[in-house]
Every structure is written in C-alpha cells, then in structure tokens.
N, CA, C and O atoms as a GROMACS GRO file, in nm:
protein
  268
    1UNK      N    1  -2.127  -0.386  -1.924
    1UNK     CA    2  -1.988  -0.347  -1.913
    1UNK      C    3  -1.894  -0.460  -1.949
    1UNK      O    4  -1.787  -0.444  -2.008
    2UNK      N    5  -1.934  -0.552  -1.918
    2UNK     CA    6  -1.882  -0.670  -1.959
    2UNK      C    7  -1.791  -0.705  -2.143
    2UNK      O    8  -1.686  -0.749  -2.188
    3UNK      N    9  -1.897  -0.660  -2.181
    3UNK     CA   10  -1.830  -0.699  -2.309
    3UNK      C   11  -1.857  -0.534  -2.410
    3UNK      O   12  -1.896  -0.535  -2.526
    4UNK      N   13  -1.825  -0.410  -2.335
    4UNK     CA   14  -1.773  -0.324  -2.385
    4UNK      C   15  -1.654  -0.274  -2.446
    4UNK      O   16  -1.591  -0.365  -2.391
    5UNK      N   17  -1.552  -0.204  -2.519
    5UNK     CA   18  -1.460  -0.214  -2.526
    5UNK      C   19  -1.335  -0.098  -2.456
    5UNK      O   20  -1.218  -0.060  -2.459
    6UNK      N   21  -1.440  -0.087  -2.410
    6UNK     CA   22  -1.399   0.076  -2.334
    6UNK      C   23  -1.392   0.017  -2.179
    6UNK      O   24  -1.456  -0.084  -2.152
    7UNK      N   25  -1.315   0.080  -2.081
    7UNK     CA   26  -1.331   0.123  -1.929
    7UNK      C   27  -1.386   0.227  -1.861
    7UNK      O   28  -1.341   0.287  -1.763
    8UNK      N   29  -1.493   0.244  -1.925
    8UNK     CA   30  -1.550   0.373  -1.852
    8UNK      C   31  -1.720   0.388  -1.853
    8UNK      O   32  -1.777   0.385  -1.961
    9UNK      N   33  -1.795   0.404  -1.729
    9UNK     CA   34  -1.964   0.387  -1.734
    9UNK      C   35  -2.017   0.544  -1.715
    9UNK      O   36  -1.940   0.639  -1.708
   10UNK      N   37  -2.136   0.552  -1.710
   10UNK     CA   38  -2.214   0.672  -1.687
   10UNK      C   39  -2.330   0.635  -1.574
   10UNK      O   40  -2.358   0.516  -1.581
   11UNK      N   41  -2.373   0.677  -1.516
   11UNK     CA   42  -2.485   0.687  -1.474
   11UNK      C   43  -2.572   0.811  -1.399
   11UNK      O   44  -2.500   0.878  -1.324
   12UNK      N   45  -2.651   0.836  -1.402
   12UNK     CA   46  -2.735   0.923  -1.383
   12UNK      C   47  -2.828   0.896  -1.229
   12UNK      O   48  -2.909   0.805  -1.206
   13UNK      N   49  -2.790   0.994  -1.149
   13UNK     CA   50  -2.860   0.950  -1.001
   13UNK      C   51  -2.911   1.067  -0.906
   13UNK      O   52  -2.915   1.181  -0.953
   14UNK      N   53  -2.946   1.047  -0.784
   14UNK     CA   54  -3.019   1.184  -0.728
   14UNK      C   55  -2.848   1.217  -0.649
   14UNK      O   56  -2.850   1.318  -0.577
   15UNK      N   57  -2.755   1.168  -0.654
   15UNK     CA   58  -2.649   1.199  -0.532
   15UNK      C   59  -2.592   1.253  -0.539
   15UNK      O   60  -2.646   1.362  -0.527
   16UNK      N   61  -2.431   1.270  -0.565
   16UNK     CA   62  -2.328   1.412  -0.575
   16UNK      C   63  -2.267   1.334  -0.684
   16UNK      O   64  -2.277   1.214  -0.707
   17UNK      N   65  -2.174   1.466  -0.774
   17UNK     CA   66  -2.113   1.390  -0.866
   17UNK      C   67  -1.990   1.354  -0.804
   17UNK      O   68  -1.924   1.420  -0.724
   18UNK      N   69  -1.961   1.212  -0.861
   18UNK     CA   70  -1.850   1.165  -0.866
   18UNK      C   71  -1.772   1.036  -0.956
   18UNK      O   72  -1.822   1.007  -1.064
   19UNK      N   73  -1.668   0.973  -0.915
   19UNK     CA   74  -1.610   0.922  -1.002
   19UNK      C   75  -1.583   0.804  -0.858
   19UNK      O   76  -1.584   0.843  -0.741
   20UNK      N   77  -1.557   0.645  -0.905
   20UNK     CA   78  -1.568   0.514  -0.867
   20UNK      C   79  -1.484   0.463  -0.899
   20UNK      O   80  -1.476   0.515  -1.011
   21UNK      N   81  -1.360   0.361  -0.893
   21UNK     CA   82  -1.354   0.233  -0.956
   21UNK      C   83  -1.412   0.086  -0.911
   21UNK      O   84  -1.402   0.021  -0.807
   22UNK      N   85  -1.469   0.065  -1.022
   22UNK     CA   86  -1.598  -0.027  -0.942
   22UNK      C   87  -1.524  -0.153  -1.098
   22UNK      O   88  -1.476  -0.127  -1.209
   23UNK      N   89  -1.559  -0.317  -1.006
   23UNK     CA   90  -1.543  -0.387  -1.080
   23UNK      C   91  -1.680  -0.492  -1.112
   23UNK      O   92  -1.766  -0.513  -1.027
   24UNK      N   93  -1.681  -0.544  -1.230
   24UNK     CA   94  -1.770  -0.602  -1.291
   24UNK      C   95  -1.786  -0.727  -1.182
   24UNK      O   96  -1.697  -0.743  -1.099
   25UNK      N   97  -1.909  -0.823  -1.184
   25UNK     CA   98  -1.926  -0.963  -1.091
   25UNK      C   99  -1.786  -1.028  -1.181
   25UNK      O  100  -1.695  -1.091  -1.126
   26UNK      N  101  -1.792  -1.001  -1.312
   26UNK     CA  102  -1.700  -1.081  -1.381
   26UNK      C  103  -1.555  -1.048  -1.407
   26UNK      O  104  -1.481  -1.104  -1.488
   27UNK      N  105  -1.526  -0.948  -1.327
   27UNK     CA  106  -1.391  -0.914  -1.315
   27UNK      C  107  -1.344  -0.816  -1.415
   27UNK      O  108  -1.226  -0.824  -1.450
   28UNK      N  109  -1.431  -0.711  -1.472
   28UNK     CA  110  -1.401  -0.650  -1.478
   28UNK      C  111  -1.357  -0.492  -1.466
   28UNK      O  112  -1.447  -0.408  -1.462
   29UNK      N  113  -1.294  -0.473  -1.464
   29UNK     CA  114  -1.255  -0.290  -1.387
   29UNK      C  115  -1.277  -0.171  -1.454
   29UNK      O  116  -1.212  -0.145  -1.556
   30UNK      N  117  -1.363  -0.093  -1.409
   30UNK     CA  118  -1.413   0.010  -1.502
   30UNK      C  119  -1.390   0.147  -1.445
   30UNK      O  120  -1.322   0.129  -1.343
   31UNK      N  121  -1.413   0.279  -1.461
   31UNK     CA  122  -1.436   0.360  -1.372
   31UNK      C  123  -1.612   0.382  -1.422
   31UNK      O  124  -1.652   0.339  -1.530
   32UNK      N  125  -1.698   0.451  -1.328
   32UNK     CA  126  -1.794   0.486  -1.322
   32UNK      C  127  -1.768   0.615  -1.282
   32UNK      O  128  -1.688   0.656  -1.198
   33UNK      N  129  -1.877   0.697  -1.385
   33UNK     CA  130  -1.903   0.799  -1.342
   33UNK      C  131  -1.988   0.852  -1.312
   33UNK      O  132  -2.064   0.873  -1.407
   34UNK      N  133  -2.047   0.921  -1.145
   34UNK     CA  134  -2.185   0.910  -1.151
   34UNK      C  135  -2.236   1.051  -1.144
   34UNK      O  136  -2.182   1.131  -1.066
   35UNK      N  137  -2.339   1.087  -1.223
   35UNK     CA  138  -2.397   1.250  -1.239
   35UNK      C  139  -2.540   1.270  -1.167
   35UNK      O  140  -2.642   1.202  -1.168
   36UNK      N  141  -2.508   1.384  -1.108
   36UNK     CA  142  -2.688   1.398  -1.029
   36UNK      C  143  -2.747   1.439  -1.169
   36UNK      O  144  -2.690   1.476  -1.271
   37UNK      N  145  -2.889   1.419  -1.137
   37UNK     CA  146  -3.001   1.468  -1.217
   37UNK      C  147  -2.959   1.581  -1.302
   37UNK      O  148  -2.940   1.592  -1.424
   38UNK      N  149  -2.950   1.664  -1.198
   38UNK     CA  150  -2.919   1.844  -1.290
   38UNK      C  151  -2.813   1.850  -1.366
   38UNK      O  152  -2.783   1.964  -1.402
   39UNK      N  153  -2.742   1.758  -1.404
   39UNK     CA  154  -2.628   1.736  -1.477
   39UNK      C  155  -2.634   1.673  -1.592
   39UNK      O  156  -2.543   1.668  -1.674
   40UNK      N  157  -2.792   1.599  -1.608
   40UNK     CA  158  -2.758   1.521  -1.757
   40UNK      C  159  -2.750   1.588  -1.894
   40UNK      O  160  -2.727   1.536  -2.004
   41UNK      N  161  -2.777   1.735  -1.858
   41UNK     CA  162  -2.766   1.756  -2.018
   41UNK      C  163  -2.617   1.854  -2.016
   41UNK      O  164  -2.592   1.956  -2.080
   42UNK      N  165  -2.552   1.796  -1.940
   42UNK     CA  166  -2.405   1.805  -1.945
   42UNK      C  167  -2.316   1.713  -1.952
   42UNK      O  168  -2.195   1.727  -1.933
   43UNK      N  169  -2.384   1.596  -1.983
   43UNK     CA  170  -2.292   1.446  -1.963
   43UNK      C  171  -2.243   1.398  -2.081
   43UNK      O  172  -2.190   1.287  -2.085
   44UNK      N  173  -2.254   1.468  -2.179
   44UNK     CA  174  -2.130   1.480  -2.291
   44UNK      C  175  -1.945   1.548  -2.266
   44UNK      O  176  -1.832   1.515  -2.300
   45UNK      N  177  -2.021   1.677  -2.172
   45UNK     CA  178  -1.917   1.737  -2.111
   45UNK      C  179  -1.804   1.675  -1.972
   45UNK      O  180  -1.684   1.695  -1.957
   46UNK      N  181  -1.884   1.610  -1.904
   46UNK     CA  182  -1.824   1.522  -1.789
   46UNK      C  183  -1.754   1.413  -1.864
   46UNK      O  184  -1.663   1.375  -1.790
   47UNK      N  185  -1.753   1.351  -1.963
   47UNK     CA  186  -1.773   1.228  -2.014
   47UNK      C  187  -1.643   1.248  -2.118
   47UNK      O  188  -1.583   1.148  -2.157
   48UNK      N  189  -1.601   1.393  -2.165
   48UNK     CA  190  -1.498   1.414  -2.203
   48UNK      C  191  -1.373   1.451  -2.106
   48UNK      O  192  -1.252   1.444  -2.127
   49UNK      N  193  -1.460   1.499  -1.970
   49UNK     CA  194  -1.349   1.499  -1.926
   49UNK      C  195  -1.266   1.365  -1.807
   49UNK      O  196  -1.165   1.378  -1.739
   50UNK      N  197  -1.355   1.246  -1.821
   50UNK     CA  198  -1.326   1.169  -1.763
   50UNK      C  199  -1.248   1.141  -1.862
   50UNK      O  200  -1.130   1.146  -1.827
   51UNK      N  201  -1.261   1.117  -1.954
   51UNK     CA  202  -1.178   1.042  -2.079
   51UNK      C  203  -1.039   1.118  -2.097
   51UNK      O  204  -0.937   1.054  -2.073
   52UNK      N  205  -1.031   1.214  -2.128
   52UNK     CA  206  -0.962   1.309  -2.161
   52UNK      C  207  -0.871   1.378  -2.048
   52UNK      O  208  -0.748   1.379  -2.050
   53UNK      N  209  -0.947   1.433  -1.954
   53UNK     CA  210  -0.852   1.490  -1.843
   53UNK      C  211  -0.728   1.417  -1.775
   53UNK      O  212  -0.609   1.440  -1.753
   54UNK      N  213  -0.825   1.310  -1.753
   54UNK     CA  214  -0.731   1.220  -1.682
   54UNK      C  215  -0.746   1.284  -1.484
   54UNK      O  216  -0.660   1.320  -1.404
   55UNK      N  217  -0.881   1.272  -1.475
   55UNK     CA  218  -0.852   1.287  -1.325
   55UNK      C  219  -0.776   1.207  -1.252
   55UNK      O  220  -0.688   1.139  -1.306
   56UNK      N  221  -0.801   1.204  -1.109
   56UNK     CA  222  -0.715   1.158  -1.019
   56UNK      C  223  -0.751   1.006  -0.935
   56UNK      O  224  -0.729   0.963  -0.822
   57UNK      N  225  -0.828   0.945  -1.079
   57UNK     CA  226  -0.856   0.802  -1.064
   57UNK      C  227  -0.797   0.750  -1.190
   57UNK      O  228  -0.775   0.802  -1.299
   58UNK      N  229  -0.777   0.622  -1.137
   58UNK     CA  230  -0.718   0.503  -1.292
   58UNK      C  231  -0.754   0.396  -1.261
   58UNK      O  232  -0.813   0.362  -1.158
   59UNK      N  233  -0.708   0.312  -1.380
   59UNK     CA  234  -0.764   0.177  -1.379
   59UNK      C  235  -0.625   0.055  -1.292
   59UNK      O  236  -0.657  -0.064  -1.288
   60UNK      N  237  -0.457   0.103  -1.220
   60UNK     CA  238  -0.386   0.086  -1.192
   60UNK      C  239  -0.464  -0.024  -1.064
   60UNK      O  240  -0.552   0.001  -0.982
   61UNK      N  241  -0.383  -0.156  -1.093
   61UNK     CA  242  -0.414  -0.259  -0.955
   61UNK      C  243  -0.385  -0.214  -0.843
   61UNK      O  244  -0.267  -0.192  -0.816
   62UNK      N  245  -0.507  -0.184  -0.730
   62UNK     CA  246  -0.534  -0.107  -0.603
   62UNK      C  247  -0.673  -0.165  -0.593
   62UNK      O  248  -0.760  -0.186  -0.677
   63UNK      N  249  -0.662  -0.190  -0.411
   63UNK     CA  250  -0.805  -0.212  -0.404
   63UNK      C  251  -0.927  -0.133  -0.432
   63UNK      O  252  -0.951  -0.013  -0.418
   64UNK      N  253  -1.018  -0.266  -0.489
   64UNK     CA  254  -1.125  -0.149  -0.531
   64UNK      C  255  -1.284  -0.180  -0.449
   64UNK      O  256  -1.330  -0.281  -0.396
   65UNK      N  257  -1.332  -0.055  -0.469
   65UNK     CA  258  -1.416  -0.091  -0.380
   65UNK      C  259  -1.556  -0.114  -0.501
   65UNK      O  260  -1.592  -0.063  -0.607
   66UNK      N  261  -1.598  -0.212  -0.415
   66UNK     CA  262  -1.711  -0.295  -0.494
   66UNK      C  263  -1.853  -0.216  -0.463
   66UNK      O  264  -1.862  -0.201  -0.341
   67UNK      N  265  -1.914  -0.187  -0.501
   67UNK     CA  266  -2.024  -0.103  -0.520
   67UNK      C  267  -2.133  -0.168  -0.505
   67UNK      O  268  -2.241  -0.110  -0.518
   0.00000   0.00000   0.00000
C-alpha cells in the first residue's frame, strides 16, 4: 500500500463485509475493503462501488483506527 497510487485495498476474509480506514506503519491512509469468502467473485462489483459510490467513509483527517 505503501507505494500504490491509489487509496483504496481489498481483502478477502471469513467475516462480514465491510469498509475501514486503516493507516499504513508508514503513514499512510487508505480505506480497506473487506469481503467474506462468498463474495469474491463479486469483488469487481464492491470495488466499483467503493470507488465510485462514494460511501459513508473518506479519507478526511479523523481518528483512525489502526487495525
């Protein structure tokens, strides 16, 4: 994430979906987005709409919680 050029991650996990702002060891601020299992062959679709929708997270200075 570090030297991406984008603010935004994926990951794939057994838990609920959701959305993070989580920052790098190196300071940087990303959102993460995290998808259960049964969701990966929809993570083109989530992935537009993180980008695109504009949910009800941003990258705006607020504490963040470190993951």
């Amino acid at each position: 994430m570090e030297i991406a050029p984008h603010h935004f991650a994926v990951r794939l996990y057994c838990g609920k979906l959701k959305l993070d702002r989580v920052q790098t060891p190196g300071g940087k601020n990303f959102i993460l987005l995290s998808l259960p299992y049964f969701l990966a062959a929809q993570t083109e679709h989530y992935v537009r709409w993180m980008m695109n929708d504009k949910p009800d997270i941003s990258l705006r200075p607020e504490p963040w919680n470190l993951k």
